[in-house]
C-alpha positions as CSV (number, residue, x, y, z in Angstrom):
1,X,-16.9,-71.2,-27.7
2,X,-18.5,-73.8,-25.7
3,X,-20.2,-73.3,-22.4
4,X,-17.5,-74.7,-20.5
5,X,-15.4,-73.5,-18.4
6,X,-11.9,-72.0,-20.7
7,X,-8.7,-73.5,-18.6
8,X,-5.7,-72.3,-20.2
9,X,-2.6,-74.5,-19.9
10,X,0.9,-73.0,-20.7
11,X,3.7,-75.6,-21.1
12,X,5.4,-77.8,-23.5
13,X,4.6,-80.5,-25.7
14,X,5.7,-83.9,-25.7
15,X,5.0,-85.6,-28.6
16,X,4.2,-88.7,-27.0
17,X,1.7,-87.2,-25.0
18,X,2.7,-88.7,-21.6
19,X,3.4,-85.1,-20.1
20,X,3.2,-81.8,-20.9
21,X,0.4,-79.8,-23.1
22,X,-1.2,-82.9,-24.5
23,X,-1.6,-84.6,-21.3
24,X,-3.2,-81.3,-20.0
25,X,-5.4,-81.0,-22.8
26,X,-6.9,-84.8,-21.7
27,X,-6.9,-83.9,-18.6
28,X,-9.0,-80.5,-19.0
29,X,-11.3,-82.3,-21.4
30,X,-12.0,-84.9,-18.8
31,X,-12.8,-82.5,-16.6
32,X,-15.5,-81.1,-18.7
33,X,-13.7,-77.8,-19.5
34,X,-12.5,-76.2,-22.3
35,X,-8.5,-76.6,-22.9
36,X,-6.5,-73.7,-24.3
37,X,-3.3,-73.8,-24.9
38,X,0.0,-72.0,-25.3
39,X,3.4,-73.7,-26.4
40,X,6.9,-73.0,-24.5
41,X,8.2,-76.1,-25.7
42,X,9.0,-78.9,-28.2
43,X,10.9,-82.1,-27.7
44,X,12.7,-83.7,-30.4
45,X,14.6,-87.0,-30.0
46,X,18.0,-87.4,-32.2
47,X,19.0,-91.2,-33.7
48,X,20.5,-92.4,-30.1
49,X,16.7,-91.5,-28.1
50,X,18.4,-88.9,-26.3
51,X,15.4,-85.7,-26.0
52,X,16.2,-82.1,-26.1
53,X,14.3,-79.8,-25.6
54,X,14.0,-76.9,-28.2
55,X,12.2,-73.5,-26.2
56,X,10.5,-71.0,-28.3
57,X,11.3,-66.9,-27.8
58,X,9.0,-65.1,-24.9
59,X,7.8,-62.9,-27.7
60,X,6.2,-66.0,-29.1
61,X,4.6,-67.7,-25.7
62,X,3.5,-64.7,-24.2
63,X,1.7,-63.5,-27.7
64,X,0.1,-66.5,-27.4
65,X,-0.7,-66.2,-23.7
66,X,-1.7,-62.8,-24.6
67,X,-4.4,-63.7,-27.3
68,X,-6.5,-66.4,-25.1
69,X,-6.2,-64.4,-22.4
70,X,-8.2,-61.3,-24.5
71,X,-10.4,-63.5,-26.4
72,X,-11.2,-66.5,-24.0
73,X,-10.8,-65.0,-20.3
74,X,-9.3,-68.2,-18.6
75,X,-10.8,-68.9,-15.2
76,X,-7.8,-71.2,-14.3
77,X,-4.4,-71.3,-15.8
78,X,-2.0,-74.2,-15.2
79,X,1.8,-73.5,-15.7
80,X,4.0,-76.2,-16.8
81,X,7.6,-76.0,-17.9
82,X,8.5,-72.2,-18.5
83,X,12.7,-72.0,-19.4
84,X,13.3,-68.6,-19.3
85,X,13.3,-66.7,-16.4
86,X,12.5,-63.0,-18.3
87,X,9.2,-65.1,-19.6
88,X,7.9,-65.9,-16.5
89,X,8.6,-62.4,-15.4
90,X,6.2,-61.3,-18.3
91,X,4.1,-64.2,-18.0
92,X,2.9,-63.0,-14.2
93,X,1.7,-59.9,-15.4
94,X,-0.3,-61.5,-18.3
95,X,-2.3,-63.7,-16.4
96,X,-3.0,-61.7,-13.1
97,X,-6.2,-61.6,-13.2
98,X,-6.8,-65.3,-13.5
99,X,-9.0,-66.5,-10.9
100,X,-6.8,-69.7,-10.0
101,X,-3.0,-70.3,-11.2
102,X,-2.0,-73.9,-11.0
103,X,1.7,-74.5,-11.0
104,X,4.1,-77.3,-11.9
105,X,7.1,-76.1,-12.4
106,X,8.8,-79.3,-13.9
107,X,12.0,-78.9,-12.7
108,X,13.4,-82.6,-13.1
109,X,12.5,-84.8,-16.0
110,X,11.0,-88.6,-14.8
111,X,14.6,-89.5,-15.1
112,X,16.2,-86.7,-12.5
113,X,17.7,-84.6,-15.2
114,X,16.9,-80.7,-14.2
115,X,15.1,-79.2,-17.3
116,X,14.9,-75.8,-15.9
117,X,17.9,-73.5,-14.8
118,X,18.4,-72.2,-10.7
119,X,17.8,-68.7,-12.4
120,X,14.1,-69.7,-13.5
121,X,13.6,-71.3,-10.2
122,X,14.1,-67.9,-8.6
123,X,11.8,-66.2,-11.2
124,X,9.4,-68.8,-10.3
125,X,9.7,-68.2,-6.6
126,X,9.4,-64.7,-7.1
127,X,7.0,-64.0,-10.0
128,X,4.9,-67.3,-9.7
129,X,4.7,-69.1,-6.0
130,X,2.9,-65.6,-4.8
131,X,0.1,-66.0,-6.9
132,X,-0.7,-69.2,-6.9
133,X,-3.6,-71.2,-5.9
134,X,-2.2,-74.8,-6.3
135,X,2.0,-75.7,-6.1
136,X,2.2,-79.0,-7.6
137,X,6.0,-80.6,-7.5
138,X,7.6,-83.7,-6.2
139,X,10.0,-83.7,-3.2
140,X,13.0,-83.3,-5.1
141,X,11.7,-80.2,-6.5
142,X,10.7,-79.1,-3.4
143,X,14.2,-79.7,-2.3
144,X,15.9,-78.1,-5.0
145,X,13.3,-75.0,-4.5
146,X,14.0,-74.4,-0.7
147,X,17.4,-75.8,-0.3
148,X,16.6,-78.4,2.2
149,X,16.5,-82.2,2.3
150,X,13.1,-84.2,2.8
151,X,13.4,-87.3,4.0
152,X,10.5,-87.8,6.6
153,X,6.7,-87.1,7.0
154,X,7.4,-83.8,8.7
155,X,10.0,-82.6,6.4
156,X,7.4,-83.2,3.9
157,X,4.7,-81.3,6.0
158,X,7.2,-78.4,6.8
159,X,8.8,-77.8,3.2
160,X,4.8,-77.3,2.9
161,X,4.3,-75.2,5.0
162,X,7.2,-73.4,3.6
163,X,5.2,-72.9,0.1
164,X,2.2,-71.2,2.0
165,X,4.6,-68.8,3.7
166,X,5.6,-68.1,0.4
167,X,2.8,-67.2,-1.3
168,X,0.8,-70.5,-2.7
169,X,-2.8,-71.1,-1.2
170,X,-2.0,-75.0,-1.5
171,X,0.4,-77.3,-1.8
172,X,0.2,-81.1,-3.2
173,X,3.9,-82.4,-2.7
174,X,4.5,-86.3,-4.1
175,X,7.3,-87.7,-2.7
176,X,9.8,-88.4,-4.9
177,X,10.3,-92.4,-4.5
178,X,7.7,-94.4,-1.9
179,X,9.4,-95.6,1.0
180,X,7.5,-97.9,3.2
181,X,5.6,-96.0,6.0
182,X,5.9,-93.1,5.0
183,X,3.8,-90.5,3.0
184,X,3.2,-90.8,-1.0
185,X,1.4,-87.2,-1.4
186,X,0.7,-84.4,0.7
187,X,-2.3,-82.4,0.1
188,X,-1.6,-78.7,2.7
């Protein structure tokens, strides 16, 4: 293995690259470190361009959590769209002693469809928010994570605040759609 630093990234693929593991693997590579991987996911599009997303067994992802994890010793791993809450559960204990967990839990597609069930949101907030060192989400996750609205600056800054108090060391928060005068990101 290279001298870089091993950042393990556990989400889904997207064939065309524009989210998901292949966007994370340019990403880790243009950050100079070394891109492991482990597949939830895979898309497939049917004649009429509609996507659905086809999830493989937690046997599966976490054997492959479970394998970079004992050979590679990730110093930071970045969770992306996990659809099974019993995963996540398992997934926590596999990568507890990474150094930094970053966490974007993709709960709406671009287009506002939810991708991931209310019953993995709560395995998230439960198993995953606690022990992690960057949240990453757009307002209208945050909203459907804490049950609130956000509609101003300080709604922003509180539902923020609200991540710390959970668990996360940091929070970046994008709002969902810019409105004039009013924030685009939140870094807390």
């Amino acid at each position: 293995m290279p001298q870089l630093i091993p950042i393990l990234t556990v989400n889904g693929s997207d064939g065309a690259g524009v989210v998901g593991i292949q966007a994370d693997i340019r990403t880790i590579s243009a950050l100079g470190a070394y891109a492991l991987t482990a597949i939830t996911s895979v898309t497939t599009h049917d004649e009429n361009d509609e996507i659905f997303i086809n999830d493989l067994t937690s046997d599966m992802i976490i054997g492959q959590v479970r394998a970079i994890v004992k050979d590679y010793h990730p110093k930071v791993v970045k969770i992306g769209l996990v659809r099974d809450a019993s995963t996540i559960k398992m997934l926590n204990n596999e990568i507890i002693a990474a150094q930094n967990i970053v966490l974007v839990p993709g709960i709406f597609s671009s287009e506002g469809k939810q991708l991931i069930s209310d019953d993995v949101i709560s395995a998230i907030k439960k198993h995953l928010l606690p022990m992690t060192t960057l949240l990453i989400l757009r307002s209208n996750e945050a909203e459907k994570m804490l049950g609130i609205k956000i509609n101003t600056d300080e709604d922003m800054i509180e539902a923020a605040r609200t991540f710390i108090n959970m668990g996360a060391e940091s929070v970046l928060l994008r709002a969902s759609k810019h409105n004039d005068g009013l924030l685009t990101a939140l870094l807390y």
